[in-house]
Residue frames as qw, qx, qy, qz and C-alpha x, y, z in Angstrom:
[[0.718, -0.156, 0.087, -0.673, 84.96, 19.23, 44.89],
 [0.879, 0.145, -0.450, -0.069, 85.93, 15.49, 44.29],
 [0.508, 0.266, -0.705, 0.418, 88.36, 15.52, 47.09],
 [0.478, -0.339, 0.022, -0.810, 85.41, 16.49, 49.38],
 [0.284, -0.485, -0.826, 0.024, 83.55, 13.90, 51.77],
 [0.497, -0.395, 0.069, -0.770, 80.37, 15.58, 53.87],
 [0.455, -0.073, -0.870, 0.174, 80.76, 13.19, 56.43],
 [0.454, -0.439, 0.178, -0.755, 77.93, 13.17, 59.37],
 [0.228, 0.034, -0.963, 0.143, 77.89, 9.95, 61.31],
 [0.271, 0.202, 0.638, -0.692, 75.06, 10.88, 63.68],
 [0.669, 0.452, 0.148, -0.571, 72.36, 11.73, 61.07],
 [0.703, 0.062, 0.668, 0.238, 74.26, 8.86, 58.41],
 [0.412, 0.857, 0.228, -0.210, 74.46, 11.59, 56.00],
 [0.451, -0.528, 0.411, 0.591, 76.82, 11.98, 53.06],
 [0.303, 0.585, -0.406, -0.633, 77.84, 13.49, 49.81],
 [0.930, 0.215, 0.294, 0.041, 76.69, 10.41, 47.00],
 [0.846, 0.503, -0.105, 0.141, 79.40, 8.76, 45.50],
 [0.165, -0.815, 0.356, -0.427, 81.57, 10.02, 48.00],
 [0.856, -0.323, 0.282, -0.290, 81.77, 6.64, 50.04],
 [0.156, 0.511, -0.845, -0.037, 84.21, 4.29, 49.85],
 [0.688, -0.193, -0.638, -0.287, 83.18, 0.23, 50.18],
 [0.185, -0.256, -0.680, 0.661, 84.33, 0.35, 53.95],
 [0.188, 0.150, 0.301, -0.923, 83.06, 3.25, 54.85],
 [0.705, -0.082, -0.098, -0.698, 79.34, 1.73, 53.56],
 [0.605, -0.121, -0.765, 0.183, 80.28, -1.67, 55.11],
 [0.230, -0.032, -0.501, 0.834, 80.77, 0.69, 58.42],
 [0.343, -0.065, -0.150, -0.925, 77.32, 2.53, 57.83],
 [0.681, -0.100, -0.640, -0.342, 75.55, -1.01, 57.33],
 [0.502, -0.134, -0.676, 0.523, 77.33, -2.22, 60.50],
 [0.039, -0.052, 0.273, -0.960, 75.85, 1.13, 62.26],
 [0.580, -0.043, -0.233, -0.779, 72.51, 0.69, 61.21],
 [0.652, -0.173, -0.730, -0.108, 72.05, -2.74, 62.35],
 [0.402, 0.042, -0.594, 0.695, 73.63, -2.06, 65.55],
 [0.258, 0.032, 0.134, -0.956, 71.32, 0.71, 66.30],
 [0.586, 0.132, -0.697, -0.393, 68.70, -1.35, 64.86],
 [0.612, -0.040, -0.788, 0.053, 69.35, -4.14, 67.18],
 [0.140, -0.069, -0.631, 0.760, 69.83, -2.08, 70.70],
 [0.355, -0.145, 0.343, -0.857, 66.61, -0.93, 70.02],
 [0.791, -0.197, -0.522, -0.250, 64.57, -4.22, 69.29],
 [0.520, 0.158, -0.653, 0.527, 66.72, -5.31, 71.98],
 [0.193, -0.121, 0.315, -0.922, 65.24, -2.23, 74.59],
 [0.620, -0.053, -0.055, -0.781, 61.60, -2.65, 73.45],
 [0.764, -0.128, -0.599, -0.205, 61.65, -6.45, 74.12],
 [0.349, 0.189, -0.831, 0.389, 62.67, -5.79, 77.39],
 [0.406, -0.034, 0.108, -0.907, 60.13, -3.27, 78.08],
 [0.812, -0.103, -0.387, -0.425, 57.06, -6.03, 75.95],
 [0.499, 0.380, -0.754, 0.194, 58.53, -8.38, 78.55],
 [0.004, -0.115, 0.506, -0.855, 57.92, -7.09, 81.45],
 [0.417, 0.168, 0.298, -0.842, 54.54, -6.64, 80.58],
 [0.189, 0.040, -0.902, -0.386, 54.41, -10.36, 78.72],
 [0.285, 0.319, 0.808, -0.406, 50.74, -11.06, 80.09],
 [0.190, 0.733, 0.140, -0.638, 49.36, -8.32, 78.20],
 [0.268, 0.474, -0.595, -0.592, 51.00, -9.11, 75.33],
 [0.004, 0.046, -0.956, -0.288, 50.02, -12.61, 75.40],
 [0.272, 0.553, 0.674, -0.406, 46.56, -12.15, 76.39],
 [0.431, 0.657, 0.039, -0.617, 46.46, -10.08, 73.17],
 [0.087, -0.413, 0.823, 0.380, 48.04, -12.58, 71.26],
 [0.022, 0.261, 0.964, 0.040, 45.49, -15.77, 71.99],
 [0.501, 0.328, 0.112, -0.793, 42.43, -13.15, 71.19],
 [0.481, 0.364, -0.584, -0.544, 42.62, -14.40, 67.34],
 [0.310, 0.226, -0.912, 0.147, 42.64, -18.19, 69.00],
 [0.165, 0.146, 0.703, -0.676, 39.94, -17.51, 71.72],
 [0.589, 0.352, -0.111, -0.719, 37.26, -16.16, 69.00],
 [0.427, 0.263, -0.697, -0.513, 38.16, -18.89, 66.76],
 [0.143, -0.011, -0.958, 0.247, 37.45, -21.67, 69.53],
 [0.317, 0.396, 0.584, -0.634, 34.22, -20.28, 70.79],
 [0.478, 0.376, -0.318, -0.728, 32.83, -20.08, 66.76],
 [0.510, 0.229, -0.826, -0.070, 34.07, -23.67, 66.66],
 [0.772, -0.453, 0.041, -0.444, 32.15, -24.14, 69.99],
 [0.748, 0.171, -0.505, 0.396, 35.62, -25.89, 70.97],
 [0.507, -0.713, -0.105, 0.472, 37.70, -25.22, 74.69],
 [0.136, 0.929, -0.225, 0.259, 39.56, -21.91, 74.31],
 [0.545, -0.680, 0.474, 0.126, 42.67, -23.44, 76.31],
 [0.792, 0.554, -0.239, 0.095, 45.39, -23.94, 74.86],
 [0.765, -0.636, 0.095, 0.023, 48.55, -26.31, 75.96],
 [0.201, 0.687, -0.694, 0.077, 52.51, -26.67, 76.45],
 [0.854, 0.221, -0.457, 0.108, 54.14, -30.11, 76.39],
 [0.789, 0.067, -0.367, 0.489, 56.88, -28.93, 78.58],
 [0.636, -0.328, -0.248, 0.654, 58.64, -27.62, 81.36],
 [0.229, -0.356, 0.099, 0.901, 60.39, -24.57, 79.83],
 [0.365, 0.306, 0.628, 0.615, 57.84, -24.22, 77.13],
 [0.159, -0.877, -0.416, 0.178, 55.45, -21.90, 78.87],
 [0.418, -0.583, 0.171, 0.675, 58.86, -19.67, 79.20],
 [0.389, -0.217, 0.566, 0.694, 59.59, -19.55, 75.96],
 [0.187, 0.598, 0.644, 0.439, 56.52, -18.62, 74.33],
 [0.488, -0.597, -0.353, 0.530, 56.42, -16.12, 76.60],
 [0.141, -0.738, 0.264, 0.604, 59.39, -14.49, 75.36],
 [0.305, 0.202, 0.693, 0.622, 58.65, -15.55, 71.66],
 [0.010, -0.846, -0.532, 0.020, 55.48, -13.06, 72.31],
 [0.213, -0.900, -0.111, 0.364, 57.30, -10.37, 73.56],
 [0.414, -0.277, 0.529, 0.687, 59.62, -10.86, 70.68],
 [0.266, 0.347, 0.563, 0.701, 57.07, -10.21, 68.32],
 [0.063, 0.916, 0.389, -0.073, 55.63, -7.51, 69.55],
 [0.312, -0.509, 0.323, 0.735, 59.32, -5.78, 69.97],
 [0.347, 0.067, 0.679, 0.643, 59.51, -6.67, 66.15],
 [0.110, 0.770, 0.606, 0.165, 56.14, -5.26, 65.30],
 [0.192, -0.962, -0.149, 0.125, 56.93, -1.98, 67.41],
 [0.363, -0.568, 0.395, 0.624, 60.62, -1.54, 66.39],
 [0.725, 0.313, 0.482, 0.379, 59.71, -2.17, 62.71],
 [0.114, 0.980, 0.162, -0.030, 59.17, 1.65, 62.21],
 [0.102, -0.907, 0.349, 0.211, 62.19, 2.65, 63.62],
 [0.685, -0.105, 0.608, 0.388, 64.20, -0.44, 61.52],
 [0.539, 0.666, 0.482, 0.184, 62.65, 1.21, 58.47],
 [0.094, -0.988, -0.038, 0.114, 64.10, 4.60, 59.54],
 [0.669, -0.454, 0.469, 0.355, 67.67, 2.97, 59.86],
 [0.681, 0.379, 0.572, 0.256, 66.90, 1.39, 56.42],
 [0.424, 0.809, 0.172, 0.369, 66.75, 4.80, 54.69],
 [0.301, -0.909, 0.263, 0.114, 69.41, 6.32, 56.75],
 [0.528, -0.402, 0.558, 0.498, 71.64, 4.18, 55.09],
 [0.657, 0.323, 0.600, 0.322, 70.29, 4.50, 51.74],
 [0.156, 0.946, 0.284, -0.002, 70.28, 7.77, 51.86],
 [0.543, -0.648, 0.330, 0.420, 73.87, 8.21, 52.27],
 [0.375, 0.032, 0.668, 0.642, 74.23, 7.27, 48.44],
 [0.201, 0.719, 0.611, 0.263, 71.45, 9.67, 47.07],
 [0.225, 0.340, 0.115, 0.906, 71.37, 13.50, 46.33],
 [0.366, 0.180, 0.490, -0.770, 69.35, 15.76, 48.44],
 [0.506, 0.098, -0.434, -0.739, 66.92, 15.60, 44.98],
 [0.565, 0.011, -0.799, -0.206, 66.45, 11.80, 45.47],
 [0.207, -0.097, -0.798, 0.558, 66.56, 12.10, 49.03],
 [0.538, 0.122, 0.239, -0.799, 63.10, 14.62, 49.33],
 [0.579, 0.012, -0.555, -0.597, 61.70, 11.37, 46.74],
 [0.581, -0.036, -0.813, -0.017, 62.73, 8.66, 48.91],
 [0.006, -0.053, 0.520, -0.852, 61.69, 10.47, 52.28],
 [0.519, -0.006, -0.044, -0.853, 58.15, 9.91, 50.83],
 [0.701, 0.062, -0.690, -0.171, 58.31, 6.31, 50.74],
 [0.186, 0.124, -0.838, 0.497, 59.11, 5.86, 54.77],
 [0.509, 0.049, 0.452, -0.731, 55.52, 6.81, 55.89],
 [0.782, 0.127, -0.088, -0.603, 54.00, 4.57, 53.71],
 [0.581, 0.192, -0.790, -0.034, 56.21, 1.69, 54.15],
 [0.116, -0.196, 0.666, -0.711, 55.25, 1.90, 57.82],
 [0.582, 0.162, -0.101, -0.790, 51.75, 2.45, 56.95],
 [0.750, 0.183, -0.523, -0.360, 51.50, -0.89, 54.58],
 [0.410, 0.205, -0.866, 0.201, 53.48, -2.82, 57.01],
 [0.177, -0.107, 0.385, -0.900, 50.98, -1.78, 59.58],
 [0.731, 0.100, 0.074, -0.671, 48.00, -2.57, 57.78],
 [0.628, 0.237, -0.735, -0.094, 49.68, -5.99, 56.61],
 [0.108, 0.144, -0.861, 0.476, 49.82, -7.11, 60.30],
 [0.498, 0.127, 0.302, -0.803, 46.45, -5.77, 61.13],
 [0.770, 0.109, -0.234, -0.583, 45.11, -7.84, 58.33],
 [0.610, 0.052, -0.784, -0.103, 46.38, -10.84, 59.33],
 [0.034, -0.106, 0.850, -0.515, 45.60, -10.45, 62.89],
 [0.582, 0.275, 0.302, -0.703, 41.79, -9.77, 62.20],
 [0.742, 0.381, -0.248, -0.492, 41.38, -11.51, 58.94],
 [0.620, 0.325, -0.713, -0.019, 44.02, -14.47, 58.15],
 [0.165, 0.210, -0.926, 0.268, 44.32, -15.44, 61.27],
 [0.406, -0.023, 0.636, -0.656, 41.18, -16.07, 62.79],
 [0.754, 0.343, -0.146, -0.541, 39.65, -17.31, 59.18],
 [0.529, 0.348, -0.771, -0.068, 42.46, -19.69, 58.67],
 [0.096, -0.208, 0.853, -0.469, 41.79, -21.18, 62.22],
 [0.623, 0.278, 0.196, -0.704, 38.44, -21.59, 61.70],
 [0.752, 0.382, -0.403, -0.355, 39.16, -23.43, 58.77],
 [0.310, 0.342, -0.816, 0.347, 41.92, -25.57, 60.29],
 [0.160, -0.189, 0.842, -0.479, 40.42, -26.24, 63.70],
 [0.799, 0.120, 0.311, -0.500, 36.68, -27.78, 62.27],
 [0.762, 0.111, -0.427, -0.474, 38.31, -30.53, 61.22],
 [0.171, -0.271, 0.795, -0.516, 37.81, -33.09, 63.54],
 [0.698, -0.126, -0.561, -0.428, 35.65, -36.19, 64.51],
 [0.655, -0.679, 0.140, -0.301, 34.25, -37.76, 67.88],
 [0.888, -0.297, 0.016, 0.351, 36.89, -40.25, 68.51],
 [0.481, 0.288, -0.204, 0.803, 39.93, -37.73, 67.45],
 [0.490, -0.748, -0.102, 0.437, 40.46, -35.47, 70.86],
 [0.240, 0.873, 0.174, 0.387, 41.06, -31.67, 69.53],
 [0.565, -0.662, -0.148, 0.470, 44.13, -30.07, 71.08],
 [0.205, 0.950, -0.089, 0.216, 46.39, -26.94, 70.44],
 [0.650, -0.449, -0.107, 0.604, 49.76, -26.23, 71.86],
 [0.136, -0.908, -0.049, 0.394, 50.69, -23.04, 72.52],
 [0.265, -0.459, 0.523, 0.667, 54.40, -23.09, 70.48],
 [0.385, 0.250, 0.725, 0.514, 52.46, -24.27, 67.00],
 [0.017, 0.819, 0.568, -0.076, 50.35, -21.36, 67.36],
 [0.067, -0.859, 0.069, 0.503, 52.69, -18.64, 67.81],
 [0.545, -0.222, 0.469, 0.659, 54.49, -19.83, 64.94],
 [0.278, 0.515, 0.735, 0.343, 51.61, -19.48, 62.76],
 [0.033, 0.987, 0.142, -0.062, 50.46, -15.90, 64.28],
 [0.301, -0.698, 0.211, 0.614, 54.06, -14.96, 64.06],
 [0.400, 0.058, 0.633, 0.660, 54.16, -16.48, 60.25],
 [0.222, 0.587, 0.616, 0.477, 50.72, -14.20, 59.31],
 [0.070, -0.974, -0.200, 0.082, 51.18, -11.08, 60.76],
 [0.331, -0.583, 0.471, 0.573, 55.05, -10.36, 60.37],
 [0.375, 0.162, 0.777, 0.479, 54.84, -12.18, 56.67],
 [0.158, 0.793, 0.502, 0.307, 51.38, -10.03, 55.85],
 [0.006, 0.945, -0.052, -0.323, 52.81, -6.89, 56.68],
 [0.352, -0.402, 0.577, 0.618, 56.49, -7.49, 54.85],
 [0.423, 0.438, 0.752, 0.252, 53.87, -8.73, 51.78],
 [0.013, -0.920, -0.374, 0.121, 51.89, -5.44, 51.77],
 [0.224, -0.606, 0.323, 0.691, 55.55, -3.38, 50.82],
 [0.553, 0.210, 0.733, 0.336, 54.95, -4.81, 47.61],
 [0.279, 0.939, 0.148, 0.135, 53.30, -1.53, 45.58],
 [0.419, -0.834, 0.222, 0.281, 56.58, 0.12, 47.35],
 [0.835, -0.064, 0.471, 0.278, 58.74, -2.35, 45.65],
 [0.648, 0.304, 0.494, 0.494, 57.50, -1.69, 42.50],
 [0.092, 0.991, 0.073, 0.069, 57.22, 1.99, 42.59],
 [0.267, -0.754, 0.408, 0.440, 61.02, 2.01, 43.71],
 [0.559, -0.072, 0.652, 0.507, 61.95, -0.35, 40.87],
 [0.381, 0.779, 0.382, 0.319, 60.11, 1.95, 38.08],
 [0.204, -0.970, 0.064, 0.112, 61.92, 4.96, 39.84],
 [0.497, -0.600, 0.519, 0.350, 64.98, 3.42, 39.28],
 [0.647, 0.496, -0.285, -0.505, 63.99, 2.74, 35.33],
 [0.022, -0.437, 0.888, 0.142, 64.48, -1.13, 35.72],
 [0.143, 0.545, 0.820, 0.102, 60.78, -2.17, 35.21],
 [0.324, -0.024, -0.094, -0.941, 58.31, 0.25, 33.94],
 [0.513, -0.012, 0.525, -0.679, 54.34, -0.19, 34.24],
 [0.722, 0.387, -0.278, -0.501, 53.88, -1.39, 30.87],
 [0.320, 0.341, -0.864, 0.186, 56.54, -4.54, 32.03],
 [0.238, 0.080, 0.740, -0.624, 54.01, -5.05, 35.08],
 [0.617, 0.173, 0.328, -0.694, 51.02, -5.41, 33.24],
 [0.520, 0.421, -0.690, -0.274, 52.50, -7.70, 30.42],
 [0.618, 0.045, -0.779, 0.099, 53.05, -10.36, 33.25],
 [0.392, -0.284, 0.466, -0.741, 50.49, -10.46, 35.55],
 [0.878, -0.085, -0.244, -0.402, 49.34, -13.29, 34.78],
 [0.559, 0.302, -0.704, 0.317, 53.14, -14.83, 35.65],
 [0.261, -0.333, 0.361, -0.831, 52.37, -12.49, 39.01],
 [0.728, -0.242, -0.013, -0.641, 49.22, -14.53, 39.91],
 [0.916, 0.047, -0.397, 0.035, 50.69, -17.93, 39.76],
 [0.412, 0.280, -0.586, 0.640, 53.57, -16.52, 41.91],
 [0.383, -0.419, 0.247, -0.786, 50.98, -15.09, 44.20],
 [0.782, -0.378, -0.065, -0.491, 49.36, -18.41, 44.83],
 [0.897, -0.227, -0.377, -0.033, 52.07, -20.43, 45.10],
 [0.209, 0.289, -0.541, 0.762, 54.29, -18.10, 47.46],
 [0.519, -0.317, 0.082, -0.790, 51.28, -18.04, 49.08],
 [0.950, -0.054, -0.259, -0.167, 51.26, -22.08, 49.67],
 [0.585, 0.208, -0.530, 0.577, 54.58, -21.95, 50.90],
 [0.155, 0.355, -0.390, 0.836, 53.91, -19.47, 53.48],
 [0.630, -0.279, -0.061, -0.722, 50.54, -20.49, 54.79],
 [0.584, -0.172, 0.750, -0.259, 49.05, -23.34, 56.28],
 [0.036, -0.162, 0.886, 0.434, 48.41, -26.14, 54.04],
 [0.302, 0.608, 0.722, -0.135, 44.69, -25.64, 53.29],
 [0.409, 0.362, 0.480, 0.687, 43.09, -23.41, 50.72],
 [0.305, -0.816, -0.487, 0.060, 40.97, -21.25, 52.67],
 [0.514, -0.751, 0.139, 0.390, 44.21, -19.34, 53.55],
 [0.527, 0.068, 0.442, 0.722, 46.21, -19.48, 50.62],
 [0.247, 0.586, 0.526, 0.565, 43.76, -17.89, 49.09],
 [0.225, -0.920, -0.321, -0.010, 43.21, -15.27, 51.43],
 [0.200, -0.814, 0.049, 0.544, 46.53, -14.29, 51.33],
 [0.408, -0.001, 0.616, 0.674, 47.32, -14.66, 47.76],
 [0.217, 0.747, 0.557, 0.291, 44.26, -12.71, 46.77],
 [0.413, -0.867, 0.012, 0.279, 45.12, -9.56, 48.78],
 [0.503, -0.350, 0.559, 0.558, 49.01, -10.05, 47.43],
 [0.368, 0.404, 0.629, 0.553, 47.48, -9.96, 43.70],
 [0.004, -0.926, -0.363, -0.104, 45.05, -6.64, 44.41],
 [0.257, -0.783, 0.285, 0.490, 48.53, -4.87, 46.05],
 [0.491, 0.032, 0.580, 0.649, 50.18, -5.71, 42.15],
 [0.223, 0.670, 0.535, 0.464, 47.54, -4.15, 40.37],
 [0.259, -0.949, -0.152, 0.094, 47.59, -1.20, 43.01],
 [0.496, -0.360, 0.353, 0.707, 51.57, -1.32, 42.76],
 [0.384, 0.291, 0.558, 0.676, 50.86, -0.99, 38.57],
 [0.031, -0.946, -0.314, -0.079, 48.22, 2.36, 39.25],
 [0.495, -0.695, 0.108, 0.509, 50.88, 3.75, 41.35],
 [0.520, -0.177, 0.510, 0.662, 53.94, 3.20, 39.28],
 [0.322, 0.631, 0.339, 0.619, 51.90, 4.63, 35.71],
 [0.174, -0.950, -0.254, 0.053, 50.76, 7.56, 38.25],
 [0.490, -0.714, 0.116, 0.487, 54.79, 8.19, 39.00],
 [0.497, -0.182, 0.496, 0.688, 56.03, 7.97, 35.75],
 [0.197, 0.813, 0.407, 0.366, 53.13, 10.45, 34.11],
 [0.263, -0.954, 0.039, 0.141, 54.08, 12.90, 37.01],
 [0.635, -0.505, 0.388, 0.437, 57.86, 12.31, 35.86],
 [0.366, 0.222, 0.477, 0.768, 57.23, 13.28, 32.05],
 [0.126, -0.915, -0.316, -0.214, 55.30, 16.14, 33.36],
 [0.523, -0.713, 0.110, 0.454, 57.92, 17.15, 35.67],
 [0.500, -0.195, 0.395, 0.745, 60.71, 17.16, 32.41],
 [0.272, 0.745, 0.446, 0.416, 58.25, 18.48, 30.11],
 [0.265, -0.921, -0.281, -0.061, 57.94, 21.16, 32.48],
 [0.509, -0.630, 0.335, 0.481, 61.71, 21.88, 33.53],
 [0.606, 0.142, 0.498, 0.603, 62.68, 21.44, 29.63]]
């Protein structure tokens, strides 16, 4: 049995422990690749149809101006810049819409090193990382971004002249809706890292308080530089810990039920 591989390249399937470091260097390399052709595909596709994407882009931006009883236009400096936001739009949507199938990749290679057993556990985790990453965007398109603009664009006084440009904007919708969904894996995290017995729940609830301080000031780093925002996404980022710590006791009662039961 040891001189065995179960080698399937298509589906990325193989006997654990079975692998050699190439041969999971070669897997990695597959998975990106794949990975890439389709971001690659789906940004030509969001391209094509870059109006649409940007007109859904400068929503969050349009509301925020007309609360702020400000112009809703917003401008480019340059030449080529118009271009390039463009296709910095249609890049994040690709990214948004390819994240699913990046996630799919993700456990196709991790699954190569796991038993079927592990493999029915971790097969339960792919819908819901989707899921979270899903609702992480959502919340920042509806919530962070349009609150944080608000906050950001009333301040102002008659002699300062109020403008926008288009490229400082997308950075910002690209930094709170890609960033609040990747945030929102966070229960995931820790449910994989209690599965793997290298934190337990009782380790998570000891140092939440450490948790909070990290929450606000990864939050400062990633935000705009007002509080209004931090706090909206550090508060959110603290409520997914304490949900992570429900989870995680929930898996590891159902896991001394499970041996009780099998013993």
């Amino acid at each position: 049995m040891d001189n065995i591989i179960s080698q399937n390249h298509e589906n990325g399937i193989q006997a654990s422990g079975q692998m050699s470091l190439g041969e999971h260097l070669d897997e990695l390399r597959r998975r990106v690749i794949y990975s890439l052709y389709a971001l690659f595909g789906v940004l030509i596709i969001c391209f094509a149809d870059q109006q649409f994407y940007m007109k859904l882009v400068l929503i969050p931006h349009t509301q925020a101006m007309q609360a702020l009883q400000l112009p809703a236009t917003i401008q480019v400096l340059h030449y080529e810049e118009s271009f390039f936001c463009h296709l910095k739009v249609a890049f994040i949507a690709a990214l948004i819409l390819t994240i699913p199938y990046m996630f799919y990749q993700a456990w196709l290679f991790v699954s190569v090193a796991l038993y079927a057993h592990e493999k029915r556990h971790l097969q339960l985790f792919l819908p819901f990382a989707v899921a979270l990453f899903m609702i992480g965007v959502l919340f920042g398109y509806f919530i962070l971004i349009p609150l944080g603009l608000r906050f950001l664009g009333s301040y102002g006084v008659e002699e300062i002249r109020i403008g926008f440009t288009l490229s400082s904007y997308l950075s910002l919708f690209f930094l709170l809706t890609i960033v609040s969904g990747l945030i929102f894996e966070l229960p995931l995290v820790m449910v994989f890292i209690t599965r793997i017995h290298l934190l337990h729940s009782e380790d998570y609830v000891n140092q939440w308080r450490y948790f909070v301080l990290f929450a606000f000031v990864l939050a400062a780093v990633l935000t705009p530089p007002d509080a209004v925002t931090q706090t909206l996404m550090a508060i959110p980022l603290i409520l997914l810990y304490f949900l992570g710590i429900m989870v995680c006791r929930i898996v590891e009662r159902w896991e001394l039920i499970r041996r009780f039961l099998s013993s």
